[in-house]
N, C-alpha and C positions, 0 to 999 in steps of 0.2 A: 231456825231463823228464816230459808226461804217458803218454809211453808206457812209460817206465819205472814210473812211479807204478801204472797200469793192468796194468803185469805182475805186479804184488805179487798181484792179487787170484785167481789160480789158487794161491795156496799152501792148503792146508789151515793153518784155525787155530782154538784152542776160543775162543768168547767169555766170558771171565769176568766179563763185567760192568762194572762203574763200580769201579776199583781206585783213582783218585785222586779221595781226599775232598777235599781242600786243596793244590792245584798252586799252584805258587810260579811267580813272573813270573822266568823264568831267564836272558832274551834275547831278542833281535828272533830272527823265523826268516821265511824268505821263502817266502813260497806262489807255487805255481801257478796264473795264471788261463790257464784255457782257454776253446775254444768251445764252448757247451752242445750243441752239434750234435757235433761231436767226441765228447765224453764219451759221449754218449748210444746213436752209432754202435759205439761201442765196449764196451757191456758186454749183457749178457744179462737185465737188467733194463727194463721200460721207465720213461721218465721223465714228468714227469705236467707240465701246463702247466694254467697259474690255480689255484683254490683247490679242494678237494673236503672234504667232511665223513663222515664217519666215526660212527656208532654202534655204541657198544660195552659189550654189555649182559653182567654181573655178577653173582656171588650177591648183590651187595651194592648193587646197582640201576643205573643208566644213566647211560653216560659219551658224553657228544658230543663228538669232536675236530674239528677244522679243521686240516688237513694243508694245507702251504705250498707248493707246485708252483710261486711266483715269486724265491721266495729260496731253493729246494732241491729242483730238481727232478729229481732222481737220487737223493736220499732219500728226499721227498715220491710219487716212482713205484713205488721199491720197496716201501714201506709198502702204498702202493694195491694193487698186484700182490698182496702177498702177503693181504692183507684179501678179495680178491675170489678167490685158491683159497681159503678156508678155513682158512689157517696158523693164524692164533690162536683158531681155534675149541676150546675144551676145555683153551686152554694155562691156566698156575696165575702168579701173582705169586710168584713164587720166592724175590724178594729184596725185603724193608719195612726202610727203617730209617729209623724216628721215635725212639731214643733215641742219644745223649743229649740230640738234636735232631731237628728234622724236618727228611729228607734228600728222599730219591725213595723211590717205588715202582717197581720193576722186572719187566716180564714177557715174554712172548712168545718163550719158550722152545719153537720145536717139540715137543724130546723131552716137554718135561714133561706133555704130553696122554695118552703112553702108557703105561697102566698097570702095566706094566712096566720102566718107568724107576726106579732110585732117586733118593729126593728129594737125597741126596746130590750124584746127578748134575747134579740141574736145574742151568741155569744155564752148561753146556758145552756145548749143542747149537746147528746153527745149520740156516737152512732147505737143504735139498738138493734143488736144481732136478732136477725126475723126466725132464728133456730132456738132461741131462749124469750126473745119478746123481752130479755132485758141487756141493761148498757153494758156494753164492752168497754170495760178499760185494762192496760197494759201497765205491768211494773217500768219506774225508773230504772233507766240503763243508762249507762258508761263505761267507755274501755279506756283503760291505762293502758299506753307504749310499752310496761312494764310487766303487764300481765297478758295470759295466753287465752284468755275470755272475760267477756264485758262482766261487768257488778250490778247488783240491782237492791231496790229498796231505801238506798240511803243514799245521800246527797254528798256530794265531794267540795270540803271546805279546809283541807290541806295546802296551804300554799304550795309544798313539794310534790303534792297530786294532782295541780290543778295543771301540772307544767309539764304533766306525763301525759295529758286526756289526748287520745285518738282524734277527736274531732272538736272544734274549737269553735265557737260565734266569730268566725271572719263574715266580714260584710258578703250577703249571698247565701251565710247557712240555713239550714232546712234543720228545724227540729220543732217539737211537740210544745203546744200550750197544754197548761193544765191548772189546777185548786191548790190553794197551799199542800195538800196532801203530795208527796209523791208519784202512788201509785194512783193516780189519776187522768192520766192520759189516755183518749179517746181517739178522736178523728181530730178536733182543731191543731192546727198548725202554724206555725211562722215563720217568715224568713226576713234574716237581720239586715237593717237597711245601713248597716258600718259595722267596724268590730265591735264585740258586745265582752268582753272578758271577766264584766261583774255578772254576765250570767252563767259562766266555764262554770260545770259541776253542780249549777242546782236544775238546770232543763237540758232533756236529750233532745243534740242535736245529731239526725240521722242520716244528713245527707248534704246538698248545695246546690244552688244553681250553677249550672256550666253552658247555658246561652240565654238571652234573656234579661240580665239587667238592668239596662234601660230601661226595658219594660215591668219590670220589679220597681225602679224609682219611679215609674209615671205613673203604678196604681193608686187612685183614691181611696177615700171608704165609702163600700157602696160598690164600688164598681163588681163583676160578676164573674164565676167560672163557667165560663160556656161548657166544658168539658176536659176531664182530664183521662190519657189514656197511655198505657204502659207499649213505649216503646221497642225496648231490647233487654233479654234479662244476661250480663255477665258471665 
């Protein structure tokens, strides 16, 4: 099953972002636990172990993350990876949405750094490892309190699993935009502007802000990452 899960991620796929605002509890589904050495061996990303922080400076001033490498560390590494090339240097928030509530803010769209891109486009690009010339994406992960390493592949719609997940949409978390597919998660990112709990168990969240936001509530769409750069690794 995880090597099936793991062959999905040589497909070409656009990431359109956070398409389910309000996911409904439809049924158990059963996830994949593997070994984190397994998964790890197996993708072109690396994975991150203990905790590392992240500064990421703004038109609109400075964001400190804490990226999670103990409850996601195939997400938590590829974020680091791509933070330490330069990916989200110059990328824009592409996607705000404060009405008719406060949702997330969304960014780290490679294309959208190139001036060249239409803004239309933002929001379809994903990173393209310059070792393959094609897109890197990352299987779904979550970790249950219950278990001794995260799951990958399949989406947590257990009420009695949603309530074990290691990390949780409190207002400030840091996790992965992606396609309706799963294993589609690239470089876009989000962080939730209140708590999000209809989205507990369908998007990995890999981390949180811990200085910062105010200036997470005053980003617009549009506004810019001047640069993001890996502070302390845990």
């Amino acid at each position: 099953m995880l090597l099936s899960s793991l062959a999905r991620l040589i497909r070409r796929q656009e990431i359109r972002g956070i398409l389910l605002c309000v996911p409904l509890l439809v049924g158990c589904s059963k996830s994949t636990t593997a070994s984190i050495k397994a998964v790890c061996s197996s993708l072109t990303s690396p994975c991150l172990q203990g905790k590392a922080n992240v500064l990421m400076s703004t038109n609109r001033g400075a964001i400190t993350l804490e990226v999670d490498g103990d409850a996601a560390p195939v997400t938590a590494g590829n974020f680091v990876d791509l933070v330490k090339r330069g990916v989200y240097n110059g990328t824009v928030f592409h996607r705000v949405v404060k009405e008719p509530v406060s949702f997330v803010i969304q960014g780290g769209d490679p294309a959208s750094k190139d001036p060249k891109t239409l803004k239309t486009n933002y929001g379809k690009g994903s990173f393209i490892d310059p070792a393959s010339a094609q897109a890197r994406f990352i299987p779904f992960e979550v970790k249950l309190k219950t278990d001794d390493q995260p799951r990958y592949g399949k989406l947590i719609t257990n009420p009695r699993e949603l309530l074990q997940l290691q990390l949780t949409h409190k207002k400030g978390a840091l996790a992965m935009a992606r396609s309706p597919a799963p294993d589609s998660a690239s470089a876009q990112f989000y962080i939730a502007l209140r708590p999000l709990p209809e989205l507990d168990g369908r998007y990995a969240v890999f981390g949180r802000v811990i200085k910062g936001l105010e200036v997470v509530d005053a980003i617009q769409q549009g506004d810019r990452i001047f640069k993001a750069s890996l502070v302390i690794a845990k």
